[in-house]
C-alpha positions as CSV (number, residue, x, y, z in Angstrom):
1,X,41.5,-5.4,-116.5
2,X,44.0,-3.1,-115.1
3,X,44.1,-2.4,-111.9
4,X,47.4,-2.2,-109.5
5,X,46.1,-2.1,-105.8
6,X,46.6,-5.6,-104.5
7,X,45.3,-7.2,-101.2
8,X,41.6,-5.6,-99.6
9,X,41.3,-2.6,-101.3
10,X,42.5,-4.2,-104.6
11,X,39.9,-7.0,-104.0
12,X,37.1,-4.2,-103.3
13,X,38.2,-2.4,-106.3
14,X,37.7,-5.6,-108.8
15,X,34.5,-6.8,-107.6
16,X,33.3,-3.3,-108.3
17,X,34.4,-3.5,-112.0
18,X,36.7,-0.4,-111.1
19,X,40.2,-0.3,-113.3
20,X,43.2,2.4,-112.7
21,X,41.8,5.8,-114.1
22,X,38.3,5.0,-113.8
23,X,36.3,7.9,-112.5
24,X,34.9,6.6,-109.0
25,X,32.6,8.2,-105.9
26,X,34.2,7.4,-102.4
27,X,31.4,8.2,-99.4
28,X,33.3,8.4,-96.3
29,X,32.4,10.0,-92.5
30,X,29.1,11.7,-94.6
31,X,31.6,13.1,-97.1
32,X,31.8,12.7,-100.9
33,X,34.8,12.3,-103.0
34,X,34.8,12.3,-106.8
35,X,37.8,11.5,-108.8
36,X,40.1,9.5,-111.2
37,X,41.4,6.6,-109.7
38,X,45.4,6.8,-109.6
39,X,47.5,3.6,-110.1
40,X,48.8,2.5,-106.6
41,X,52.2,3.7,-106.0
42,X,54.6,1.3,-104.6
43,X,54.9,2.5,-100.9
44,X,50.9,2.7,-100.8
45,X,49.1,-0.6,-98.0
46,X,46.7,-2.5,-99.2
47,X,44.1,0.0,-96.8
48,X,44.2,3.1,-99.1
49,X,43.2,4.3,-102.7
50,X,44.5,7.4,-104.2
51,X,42.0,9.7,-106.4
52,X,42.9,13.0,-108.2
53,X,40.0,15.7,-107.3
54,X,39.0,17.9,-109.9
55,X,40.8,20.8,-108.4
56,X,43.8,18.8,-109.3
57,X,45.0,17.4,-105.8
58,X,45.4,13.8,-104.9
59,X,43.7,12.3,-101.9
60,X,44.2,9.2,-100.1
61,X,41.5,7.5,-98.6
62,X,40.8,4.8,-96.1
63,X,38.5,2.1,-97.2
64,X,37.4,1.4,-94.0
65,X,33.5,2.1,-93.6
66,X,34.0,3.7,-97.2
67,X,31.4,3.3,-99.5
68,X,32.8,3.2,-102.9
69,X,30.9,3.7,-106.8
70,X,32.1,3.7,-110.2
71,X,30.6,6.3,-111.6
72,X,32.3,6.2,-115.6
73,X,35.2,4.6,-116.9
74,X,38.1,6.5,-118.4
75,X,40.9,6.4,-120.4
76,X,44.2,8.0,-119.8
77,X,45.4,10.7,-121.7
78,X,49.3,10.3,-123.2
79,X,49.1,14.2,-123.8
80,X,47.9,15.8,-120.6
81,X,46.1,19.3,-120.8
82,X,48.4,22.0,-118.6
83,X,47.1,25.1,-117.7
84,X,48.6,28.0,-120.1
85,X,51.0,30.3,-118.4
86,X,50.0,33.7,-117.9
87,X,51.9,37.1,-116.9
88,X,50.1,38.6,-114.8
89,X,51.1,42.6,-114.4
90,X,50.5,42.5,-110.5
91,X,52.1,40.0,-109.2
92,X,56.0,39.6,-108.8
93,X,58.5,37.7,-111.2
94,X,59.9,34.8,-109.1
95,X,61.9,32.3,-110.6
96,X,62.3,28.7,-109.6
97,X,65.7,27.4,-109.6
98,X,65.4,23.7,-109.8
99,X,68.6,21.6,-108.3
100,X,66.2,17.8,-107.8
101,X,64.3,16.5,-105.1
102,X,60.9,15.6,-105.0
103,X,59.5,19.2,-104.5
104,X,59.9,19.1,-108.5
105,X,58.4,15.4,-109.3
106,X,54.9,14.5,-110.2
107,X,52.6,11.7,-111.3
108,X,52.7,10.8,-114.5
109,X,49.0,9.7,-114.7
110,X,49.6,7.7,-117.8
111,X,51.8,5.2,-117.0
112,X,51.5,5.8,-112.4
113,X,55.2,6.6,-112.3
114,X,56.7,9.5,-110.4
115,X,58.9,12.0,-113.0
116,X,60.0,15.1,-112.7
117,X,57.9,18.4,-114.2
118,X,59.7,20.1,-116.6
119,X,57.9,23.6,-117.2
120,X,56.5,26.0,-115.0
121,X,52.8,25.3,-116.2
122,X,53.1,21.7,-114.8
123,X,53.9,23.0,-111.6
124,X,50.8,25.7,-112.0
125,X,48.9,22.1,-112.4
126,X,49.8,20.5,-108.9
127,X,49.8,23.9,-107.1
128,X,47.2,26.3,-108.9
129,X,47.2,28.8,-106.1
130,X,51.2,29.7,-106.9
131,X,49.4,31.8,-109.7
132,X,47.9,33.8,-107.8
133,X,51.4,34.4,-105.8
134,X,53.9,34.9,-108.3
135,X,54.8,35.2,-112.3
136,X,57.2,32.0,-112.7
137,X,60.2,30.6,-115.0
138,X,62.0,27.8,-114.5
139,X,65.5,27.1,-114.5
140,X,67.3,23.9,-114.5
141,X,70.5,23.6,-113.1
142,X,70.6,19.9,-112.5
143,X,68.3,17.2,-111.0
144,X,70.2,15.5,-107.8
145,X,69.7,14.4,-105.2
146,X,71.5,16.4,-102.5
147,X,73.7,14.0,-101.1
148,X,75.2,14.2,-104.3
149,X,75.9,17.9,-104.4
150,X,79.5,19.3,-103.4
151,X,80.9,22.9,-103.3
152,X,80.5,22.9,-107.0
153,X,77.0,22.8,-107.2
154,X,76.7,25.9,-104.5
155,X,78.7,28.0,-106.9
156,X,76.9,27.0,-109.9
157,X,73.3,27.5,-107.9
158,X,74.3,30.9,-106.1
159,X,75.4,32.4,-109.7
160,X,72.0,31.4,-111.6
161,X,70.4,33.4,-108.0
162,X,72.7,36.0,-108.4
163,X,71.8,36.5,-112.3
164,X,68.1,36.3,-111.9
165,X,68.4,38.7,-109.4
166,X,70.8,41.2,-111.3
167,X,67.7,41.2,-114.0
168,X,64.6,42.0,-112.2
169,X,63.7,39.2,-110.3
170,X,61.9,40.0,-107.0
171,X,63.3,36.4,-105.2
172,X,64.2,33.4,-105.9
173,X,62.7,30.0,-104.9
174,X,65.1,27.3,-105.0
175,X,63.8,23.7,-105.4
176,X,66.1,21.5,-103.2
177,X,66.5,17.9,-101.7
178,X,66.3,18.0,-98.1
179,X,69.4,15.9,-96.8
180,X,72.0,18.7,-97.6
181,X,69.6,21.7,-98.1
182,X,70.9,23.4,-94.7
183,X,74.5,23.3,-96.3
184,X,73.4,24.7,-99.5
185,X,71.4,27.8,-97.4
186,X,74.6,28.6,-95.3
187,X,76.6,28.0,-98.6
188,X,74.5,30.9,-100.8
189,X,73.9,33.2,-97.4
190,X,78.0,33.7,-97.6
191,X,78.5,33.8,-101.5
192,X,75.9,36.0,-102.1
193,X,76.9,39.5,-100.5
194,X,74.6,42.5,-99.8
195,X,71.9,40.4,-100.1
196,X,68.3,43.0,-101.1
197,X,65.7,40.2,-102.4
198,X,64.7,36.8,-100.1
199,X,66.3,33.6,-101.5
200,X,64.1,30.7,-100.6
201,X,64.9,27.2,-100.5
202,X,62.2,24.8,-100.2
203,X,61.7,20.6,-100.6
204,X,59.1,18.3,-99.6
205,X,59.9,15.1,-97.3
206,X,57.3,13.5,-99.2
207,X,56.7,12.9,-102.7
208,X,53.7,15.2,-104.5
209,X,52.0,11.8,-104.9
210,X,51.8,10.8,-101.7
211,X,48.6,11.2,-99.5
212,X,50.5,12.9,-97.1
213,X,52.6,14.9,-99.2
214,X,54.0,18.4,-97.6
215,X,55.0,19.8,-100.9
216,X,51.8,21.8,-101.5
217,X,52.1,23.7,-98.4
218,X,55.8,24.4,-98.7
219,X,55.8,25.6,-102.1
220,X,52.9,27.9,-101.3
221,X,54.6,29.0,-98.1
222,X,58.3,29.4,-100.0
223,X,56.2,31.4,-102.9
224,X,54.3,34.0,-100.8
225,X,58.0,34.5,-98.4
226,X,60.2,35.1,-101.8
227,X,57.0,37.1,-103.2
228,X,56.0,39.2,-100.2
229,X,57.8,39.2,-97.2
230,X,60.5,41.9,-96.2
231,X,63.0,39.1,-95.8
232,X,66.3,39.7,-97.8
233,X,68.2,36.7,-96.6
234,X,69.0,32.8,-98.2
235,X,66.3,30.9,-95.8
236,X,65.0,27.5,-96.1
237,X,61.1,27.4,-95.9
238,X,59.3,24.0,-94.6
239,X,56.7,22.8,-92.6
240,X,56.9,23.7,-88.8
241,X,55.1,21.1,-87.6
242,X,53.7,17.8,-88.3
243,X,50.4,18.9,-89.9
244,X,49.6,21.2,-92.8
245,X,48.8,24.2,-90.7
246,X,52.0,26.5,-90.9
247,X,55.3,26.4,-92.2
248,X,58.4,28.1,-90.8
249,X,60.7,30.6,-92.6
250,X,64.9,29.7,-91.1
251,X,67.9,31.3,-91.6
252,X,70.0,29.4,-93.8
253,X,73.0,29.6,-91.7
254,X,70.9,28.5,-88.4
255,X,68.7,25.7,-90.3
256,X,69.4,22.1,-89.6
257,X,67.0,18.5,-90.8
258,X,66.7,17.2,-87.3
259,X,64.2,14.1,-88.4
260,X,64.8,11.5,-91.8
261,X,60.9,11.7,-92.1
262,X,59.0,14.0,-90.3
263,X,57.5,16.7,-92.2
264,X,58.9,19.2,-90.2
265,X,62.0,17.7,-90.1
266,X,64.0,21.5,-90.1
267,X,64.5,23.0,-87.4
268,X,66.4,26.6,-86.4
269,X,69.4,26.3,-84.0
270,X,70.2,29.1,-81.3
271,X,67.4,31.2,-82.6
272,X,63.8,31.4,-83.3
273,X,62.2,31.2,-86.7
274,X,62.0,34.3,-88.7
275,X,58.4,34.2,-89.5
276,X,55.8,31.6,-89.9
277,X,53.5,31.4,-93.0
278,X,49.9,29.9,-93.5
279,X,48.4,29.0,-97.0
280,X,47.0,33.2,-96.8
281,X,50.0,35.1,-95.1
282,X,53.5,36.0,-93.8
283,X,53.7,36.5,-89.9
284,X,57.0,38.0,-88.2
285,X,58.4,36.6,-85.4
286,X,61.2,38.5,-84.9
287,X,62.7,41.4,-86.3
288,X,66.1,40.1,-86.5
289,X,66.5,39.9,-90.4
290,X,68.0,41.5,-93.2
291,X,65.7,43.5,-95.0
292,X,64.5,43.8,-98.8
293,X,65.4,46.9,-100.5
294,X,63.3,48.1,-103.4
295,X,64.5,48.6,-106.3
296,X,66.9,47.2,-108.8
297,X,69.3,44.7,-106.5
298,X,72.8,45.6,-106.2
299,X,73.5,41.8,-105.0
300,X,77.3,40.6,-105.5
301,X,78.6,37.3,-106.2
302,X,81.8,36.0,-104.0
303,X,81.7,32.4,-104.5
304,X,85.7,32.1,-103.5
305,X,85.7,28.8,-101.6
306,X,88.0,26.0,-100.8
307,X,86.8,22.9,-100.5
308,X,89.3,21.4,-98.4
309,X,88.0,21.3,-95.1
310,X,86.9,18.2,-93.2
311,X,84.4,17.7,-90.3
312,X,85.2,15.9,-87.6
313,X,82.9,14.3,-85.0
314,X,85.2,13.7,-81.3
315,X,84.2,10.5,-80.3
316,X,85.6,8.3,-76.5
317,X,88.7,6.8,-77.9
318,X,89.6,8.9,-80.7
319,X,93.4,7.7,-81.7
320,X,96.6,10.0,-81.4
321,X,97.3,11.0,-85.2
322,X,94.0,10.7,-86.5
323,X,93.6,14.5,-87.1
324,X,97.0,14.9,-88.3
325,X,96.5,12.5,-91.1
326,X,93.8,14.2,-92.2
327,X,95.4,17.6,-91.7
328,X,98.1,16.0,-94.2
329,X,94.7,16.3,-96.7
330,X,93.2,18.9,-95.9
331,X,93.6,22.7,-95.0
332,X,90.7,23.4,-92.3
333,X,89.6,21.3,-89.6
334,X,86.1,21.8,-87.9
335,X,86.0,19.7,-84.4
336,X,82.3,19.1,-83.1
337,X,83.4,18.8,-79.7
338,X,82.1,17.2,-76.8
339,X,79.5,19.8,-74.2
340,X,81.5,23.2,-74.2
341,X,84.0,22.3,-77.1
342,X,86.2,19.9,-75.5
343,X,88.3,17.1,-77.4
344,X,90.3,14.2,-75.4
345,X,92.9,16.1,-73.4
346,X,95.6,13.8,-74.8
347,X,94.5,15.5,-78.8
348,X,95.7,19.2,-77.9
349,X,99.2,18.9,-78.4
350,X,98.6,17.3,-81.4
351,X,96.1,19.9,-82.9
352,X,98.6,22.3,-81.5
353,X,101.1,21.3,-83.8
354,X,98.6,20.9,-86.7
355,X,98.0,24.7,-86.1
356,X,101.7,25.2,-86.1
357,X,101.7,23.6,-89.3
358,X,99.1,26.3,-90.7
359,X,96.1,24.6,-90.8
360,X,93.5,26.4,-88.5
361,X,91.1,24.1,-86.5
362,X,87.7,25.4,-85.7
363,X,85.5,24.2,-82.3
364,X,82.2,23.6,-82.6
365,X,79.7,21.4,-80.0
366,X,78.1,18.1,-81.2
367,X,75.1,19.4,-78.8
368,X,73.8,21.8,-81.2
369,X,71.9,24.3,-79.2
370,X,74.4,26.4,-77.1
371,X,77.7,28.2,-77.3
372,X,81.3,26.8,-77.4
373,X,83.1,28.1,-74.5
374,X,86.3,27.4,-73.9
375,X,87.4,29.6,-70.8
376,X,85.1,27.6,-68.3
377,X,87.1,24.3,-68.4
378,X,90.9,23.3,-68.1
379,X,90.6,21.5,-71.9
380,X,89.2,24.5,-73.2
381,X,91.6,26.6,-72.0
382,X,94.5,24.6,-73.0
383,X,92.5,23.9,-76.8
384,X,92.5,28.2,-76.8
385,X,96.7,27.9,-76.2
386,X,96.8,25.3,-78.6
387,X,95.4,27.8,-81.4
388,X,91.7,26.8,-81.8
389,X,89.4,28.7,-83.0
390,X,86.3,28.4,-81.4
391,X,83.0,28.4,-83.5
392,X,80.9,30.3,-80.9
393,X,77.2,28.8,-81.8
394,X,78.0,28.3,-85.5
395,X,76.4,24.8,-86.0
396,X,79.3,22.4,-87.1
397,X,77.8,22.3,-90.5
398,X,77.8,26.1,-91.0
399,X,81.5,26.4,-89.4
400,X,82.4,24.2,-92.2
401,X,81.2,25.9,-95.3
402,X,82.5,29.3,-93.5
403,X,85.6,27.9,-93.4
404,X,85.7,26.8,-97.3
405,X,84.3,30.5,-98.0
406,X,87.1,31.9,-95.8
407,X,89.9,29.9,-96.8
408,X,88.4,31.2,-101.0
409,X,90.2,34.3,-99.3
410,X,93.1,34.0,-97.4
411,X,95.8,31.0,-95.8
412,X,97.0,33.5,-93.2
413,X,95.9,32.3,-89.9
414,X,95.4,35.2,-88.1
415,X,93.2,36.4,-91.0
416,X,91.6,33.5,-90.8
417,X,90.8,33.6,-87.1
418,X,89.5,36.8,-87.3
419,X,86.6,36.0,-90.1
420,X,85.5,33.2,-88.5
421,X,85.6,35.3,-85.4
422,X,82.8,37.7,-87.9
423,X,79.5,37.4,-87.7
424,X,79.2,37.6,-91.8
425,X,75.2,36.4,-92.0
426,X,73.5,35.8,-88.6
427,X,75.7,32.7,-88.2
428,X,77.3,34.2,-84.7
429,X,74.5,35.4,-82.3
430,X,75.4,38.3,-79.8
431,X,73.5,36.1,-76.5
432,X,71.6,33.3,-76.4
433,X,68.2,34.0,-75.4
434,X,65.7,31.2,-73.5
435,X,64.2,31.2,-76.0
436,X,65.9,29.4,-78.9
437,X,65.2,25.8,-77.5
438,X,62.7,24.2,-79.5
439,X,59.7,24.1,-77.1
440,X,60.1,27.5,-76.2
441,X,59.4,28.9,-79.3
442,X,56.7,25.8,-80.4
């Protein structure tokens, strides 16, 4: 017999006769579920059973007060049957870019084991309802994980965006892992100039196979956004909040993962989300976007960037020549500051002479929500006479890939002061509103 739920649900399972793919009926709070029985992933308790539907989906059930029947047994099939792909004349051509993650993995139900789906049909398979959104390819740059991904891996992503678009797409969905995904959105919002089409990155924080996967609703959320919305911006599209109600559409250059596990685990910094989108539609919530343009898209590529900048957390105690070493390495600094901006008074004549030197150090605030200002106290004043630049309410994250996109351009400092002093994609607000602190806008 083979069967791999151990503990009480395992135990239920085998005196039942049941066996991994056998076709089963679970009666639970008056309702009825019919399925295949699904191998027990690894992370499942010994409390749950997983069953595919025959709409396709996975559900995970409590056992508790469950009444559970075997209703045939089954054998599983090596060759699964996938939906056939079809064009459909009405809908737009949206093509997913897939870079890893687990928005792109699936069961394998013959063997239980997670992979990753290789052709659009598959994906058709776990979400049917994209057909109805969008006409699909896919493209497969890599498969990563995003901690793994450097300033490479941007260029080599916003090209494949920028040739899909240059031949008809209408957007571009962009299958991402979530630890780095906020760098990659700032990353493509500053390559990819005169923007006309929605570039949508979207990842799951839980694996398709997973009970409480929020994959289905983010890839239905990222489809309709890249497919219908007037959004012509790179914007990362997850779950905004913890259930599977709505998901929220951020600007790539004001997106940060706030939470390791929550499924809305992105948040926007210093301004509200653009729109937020059910399983049916797109609803605005501000009107502070760039727009899509109809037509063929006159989208240009400008992936010029130097990748040697360092980030640098201030921390109580930071030692004298620290920065300098690394300014020996590197030619950008970006400071998250302290509050307003500040660094240890006894720093500034050193990053004073590391500006002298010709490497331009950017001020940023480890708070996150807020601006830097460095005109209200006597460090920030002397940090502004010492040649910082301050990053306004870039997050530290965005000042940093600006800074690799601006030294792709130019070494002259002034030069370089003055772009990072330019709001280049919504990364530099005009005011800050009440209303960019998360509860205000919940």
């Amino acid at each position: 017999m083979t069967l791999h739920y151990r503990g009480r649900v395992g135990n239920v399972l085998s005196s039942l006769g049941i066996e991994d793919y056998d076709r089963i009926r679970v009666i639970k709070d008056e309702e009825v579920y019919e399925g295949i029985l699904i191998p027990r992933p690894e992370i499942l308790d010994d409390e749950h059973l997983i069953i595919k539907l025959d709409n396709g989906y996975n559900i995970g059930i409590n056992i508790e007060g469950a009444k559970i029947e075997l209703i045939s047994k089954e054998k599983p099939s090596r060759e699964k049957k996938i939906p056939e792909l079809k064009y459909k004349e009405d809908l737009p051509f949206v093509p997913l870019i897939v870079t890893g993650g687990t928005i792109t993995s699936k069961v394998d139900y013959s063997t239980g084991a997670v992979i990753t789906h290789e052709k659009p049909e598959e994906l058709l398979d776990i979400v049917p309802e994209l057909a109805n959104i969008i006409n699909t390819k896919y493209i497969t740059l890599f498969s990563e994980f995003s901690e793994n991904l450097t300033p490479s891996h941007w260029k080599l992503i916003a090209r494949a965006v920028y040739e899909q678009l240059r031949g008809g797409a209408d957007g571009v969905l962009i299958a991402h892992g979530t630890d780095t995904m906020h760098y990659t959105a700032a990353a493509l919002s500053f390559m990819l100039r005169n923007l006309d089409k929605p570039v949508v990155l979207v990842g799951s924080q839980r694996s398709i196979d997973r009970p409480s996967t929020d994959a289905v609703l983010n890839l239905i959320a990222a489809a309709r956004v890249a497919a219908e919305s007037p959004i012509a911006e790179s914007v990362i599209v997850m779950h905004g909040g913890p259930s599977d109600e709505y998901a929220h559409v951020i600007r790539g250059v004001r997106a940060r993962k706030m939470h390791t596990s929550r499924r809305d685990a992105f948040q926007p910094i210093n301004e509200p989300p653009i729109a937020r989108v059910t399983y049916d539609d797109v609803k605005l919530l501000t009107e502070n976007f760039r727009r899509r343009k109809e037509g063929p898209s006159e989208v240009e590529l400008d992936d010029a960037l130097d990748p040697n900048v360092a980030l640098v957390q201030i921390w109580p105690g930071i030692p004298n020549g620290y920065l300098s070493t690394l300014a020996e390495r590197f030619k950008g600094l970006v400071l998250a500051g302290t509050g307003l901006g500040h660094t240890p008074r006894y720093l500034i004549p050193e990053i004073a002479e590391i500006v002298r030197d010709g490497v331009p150090v950017v001020i940023t605030s480890q708070c996150l929500f807020g601006r830097v200002n460095l005109n209200v106290y006597e460090t920030g004043r002397r940090l502004l006479m010492a040649g910082a630049i301050s990053g306004e309410d870039m997050l530290p994250e965005v000042a940093l890939v600006k800074l690799m996109y601006v030294l792709g351009h130019t070494d002259d400092l002034e030069e370089v002061r003055k772009m990072m002093k330019e709001d280049m994609a919504g990364e530099i607000g005009a005011h800050l509103g009440l209303n960019v602190f998360p509860p205000c806008w919940r």
